[in-house]
C-alpha positions as CSV (number, residue, x, y, z in Angstrom):
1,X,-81.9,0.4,157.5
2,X,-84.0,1.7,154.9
3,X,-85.0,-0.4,151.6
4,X,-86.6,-3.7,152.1
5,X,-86.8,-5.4,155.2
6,X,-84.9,-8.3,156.1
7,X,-86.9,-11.7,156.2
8,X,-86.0,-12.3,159.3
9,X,-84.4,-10.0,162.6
10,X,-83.2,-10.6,165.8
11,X,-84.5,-8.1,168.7
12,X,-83.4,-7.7,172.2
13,X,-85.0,-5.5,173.4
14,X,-88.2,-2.9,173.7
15,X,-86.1,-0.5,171.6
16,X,-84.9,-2.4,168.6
17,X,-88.3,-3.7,167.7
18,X,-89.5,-0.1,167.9
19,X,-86.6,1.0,165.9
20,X,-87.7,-2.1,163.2
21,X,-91.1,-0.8,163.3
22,X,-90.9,2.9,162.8
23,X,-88.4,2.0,159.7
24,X,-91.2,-0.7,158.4
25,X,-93.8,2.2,158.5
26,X,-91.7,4.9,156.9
27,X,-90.8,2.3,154.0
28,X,-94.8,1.5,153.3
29,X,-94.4,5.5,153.5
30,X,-97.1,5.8,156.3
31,X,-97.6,8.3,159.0
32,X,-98.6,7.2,162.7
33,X,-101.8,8.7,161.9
34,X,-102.4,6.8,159.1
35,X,-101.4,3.6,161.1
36,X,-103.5,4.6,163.6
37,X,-106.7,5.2,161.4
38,X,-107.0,1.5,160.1
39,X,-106.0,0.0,162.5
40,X,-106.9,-0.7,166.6
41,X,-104.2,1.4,168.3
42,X,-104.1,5.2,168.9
43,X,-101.3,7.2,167.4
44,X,-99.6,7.9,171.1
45,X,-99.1,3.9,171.7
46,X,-97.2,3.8,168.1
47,X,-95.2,7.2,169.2
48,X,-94.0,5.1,172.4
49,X,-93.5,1.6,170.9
50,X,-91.2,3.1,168.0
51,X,-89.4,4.9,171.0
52,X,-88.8,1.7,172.8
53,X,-91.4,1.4,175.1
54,X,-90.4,-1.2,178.1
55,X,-94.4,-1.9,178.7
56,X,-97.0,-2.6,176.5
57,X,-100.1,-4.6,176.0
58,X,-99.3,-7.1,173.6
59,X,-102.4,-7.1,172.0
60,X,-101.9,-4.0,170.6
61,X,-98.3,-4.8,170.1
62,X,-99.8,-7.4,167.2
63,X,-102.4,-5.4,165.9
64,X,-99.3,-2.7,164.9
65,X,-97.6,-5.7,163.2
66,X,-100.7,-6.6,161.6
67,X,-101.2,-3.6,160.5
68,X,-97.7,-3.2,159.3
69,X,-97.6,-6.4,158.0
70,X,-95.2,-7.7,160.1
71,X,-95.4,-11.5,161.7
72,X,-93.7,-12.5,165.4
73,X,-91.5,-15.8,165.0
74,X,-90.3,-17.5,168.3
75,X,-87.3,-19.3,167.7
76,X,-85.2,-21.5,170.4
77,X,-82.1,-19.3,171.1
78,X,-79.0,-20.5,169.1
79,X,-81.5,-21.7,165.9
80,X,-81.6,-18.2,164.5
């Protein structure tokens, strides 16, 4: 999916929101360096969270969104 990002998107899992992120960064045409620089997470947790990473402190998990300028929505199942 490359182009603008849809408003809103369902994940399931570990690997699809590292899939949505890696194809948020390369639209703002960053590099996990660059990422990395300004914001609080070293480029090897970005490698593993766009390769689907199962664990992962959710602290940094936000500051990557942040960063991106992402948001996290919780939504009752079936309201999406």
């Amino acid at each position: 999916m490359r182009g603008k990002l849809k408003p809103s998107i369902k994940i399931n899992n570990p690997k699809e929101l590292g899939q949505h992120l890696l194809e948020e960064r390369k639209r703002l045409k960053l590099t996990q360096k660059e990422i990395s620089e300004f914001s609080d997470v070293g480029r090897k947790f970005i490698i593993e969270i766009e390769k689907g990473k199962v664990t992962a402190q959710l602290g940094k998990v936000f500051e990557l969104l942040n960063s991106l300028g992402l948001e996290l929505h919780i939504m009752k199942r079936g309201d999406f």
